[in-house]
C-alpha positions as a LaTeX table, in Angstrom:
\begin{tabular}{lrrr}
\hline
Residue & $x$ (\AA) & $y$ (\AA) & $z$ (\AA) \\
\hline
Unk1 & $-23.02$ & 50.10 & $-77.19$ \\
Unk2 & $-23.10$ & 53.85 & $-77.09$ \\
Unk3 & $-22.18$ & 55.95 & $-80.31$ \\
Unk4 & $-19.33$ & 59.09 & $-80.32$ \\
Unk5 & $-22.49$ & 60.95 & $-81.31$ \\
Unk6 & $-24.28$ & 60.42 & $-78.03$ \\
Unk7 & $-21.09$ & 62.54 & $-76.31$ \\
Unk8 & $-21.26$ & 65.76 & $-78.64$ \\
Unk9 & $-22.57$ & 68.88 & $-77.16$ \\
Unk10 & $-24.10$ & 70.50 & $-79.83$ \\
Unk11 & $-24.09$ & 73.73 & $-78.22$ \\
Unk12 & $-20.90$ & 74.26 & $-78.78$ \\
Unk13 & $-20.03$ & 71.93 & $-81.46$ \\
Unk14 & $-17.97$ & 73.58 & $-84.35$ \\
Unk15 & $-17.43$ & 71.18 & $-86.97$ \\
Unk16 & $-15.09$ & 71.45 & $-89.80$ \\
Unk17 & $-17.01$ & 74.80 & $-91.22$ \\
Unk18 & $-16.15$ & 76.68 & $-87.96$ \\
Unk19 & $-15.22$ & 80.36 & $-88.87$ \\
Unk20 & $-14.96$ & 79.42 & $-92.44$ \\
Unk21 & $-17.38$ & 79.53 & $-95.64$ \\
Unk22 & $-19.19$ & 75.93 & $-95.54$ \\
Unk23 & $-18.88$ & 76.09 & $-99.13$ \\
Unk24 & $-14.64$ & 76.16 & $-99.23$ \\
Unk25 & $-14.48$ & 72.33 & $-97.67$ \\
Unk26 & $-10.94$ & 71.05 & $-98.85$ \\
Unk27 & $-10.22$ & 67.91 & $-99.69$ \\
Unk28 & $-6.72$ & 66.78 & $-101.02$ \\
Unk29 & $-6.70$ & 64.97 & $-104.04$ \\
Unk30 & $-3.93$ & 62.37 & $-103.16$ \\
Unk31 & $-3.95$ & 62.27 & $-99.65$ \\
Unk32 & $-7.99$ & 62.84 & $-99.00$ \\
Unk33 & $-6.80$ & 65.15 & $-96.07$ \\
Unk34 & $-9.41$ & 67.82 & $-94.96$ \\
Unk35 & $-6.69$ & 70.33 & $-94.57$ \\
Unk36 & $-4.74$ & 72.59 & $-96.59$ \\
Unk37 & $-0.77$ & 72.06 & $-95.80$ \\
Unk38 & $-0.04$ & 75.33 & $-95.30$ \\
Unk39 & $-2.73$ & 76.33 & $-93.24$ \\
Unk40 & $-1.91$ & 73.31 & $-91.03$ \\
Unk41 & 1.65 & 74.12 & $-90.58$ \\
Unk42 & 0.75 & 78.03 & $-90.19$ \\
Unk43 & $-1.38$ & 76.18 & $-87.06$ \\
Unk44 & 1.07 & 74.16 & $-85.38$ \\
Unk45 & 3.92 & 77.39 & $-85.64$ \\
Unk46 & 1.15 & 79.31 & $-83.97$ \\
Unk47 & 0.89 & 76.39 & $-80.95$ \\
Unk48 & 4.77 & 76.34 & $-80.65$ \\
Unk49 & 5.19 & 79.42 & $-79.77$ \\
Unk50 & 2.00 & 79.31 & $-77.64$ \\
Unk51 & 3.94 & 76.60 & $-75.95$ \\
Unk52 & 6.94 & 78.06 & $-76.06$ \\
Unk53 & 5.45 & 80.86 & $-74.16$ \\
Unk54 & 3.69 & 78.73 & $-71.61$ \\
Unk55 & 6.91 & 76.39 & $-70.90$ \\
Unk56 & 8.80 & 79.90 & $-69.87$ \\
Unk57 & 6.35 & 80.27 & $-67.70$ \\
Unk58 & 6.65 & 77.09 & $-65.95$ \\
Unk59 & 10.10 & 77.26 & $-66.01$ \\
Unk60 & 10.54 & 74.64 & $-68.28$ \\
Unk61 & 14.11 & 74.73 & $-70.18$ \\
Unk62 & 13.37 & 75.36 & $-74.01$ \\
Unk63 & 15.34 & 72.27 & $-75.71$ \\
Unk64 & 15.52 & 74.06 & $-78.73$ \\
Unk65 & 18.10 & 77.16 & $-77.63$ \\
Unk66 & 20.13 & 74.53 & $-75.81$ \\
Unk67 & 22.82 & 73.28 & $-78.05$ \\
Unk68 & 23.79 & 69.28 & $-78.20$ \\
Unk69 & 26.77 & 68.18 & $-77.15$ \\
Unk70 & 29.81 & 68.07 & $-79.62$ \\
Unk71 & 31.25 & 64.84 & $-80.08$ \\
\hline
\end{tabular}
């Protein structure tokens, strides 16, 4: 049985340091997540408007500017 680590191409493998000081590794106290709240949620806005972006493109209807129906 093969491991994950046979698949990782260490060329371009980033890890959880990437573009960051390897010695500011977070770790929540309560949760054990390795990310900060914030800094995840400032990441996700950041891919919804990327997608946002990318469905206007396609044509895709945005489902958040179209209003429900009243009922």
């Amino acid at each position: 049985m093969d491991s994950d680590v046979d698949d990782i191409d260490f060329q371009n493998f980033k890890g959880i340091y990437f573009n960051d000081d390897p010695n500011r590794k977070y770790t929540d106290p309560e949760t054990g997540a390795h990310f900060e709240y914030f800094d995840f949620f400032k990441r996700l806005a950041k891919l919804k408007e990327l997608r946002r972006k990318i469905d206007k493109e396609l044509g895709i209807l945005d489902t958040e500017s179209v209003e429900s129906p009243k009922t």
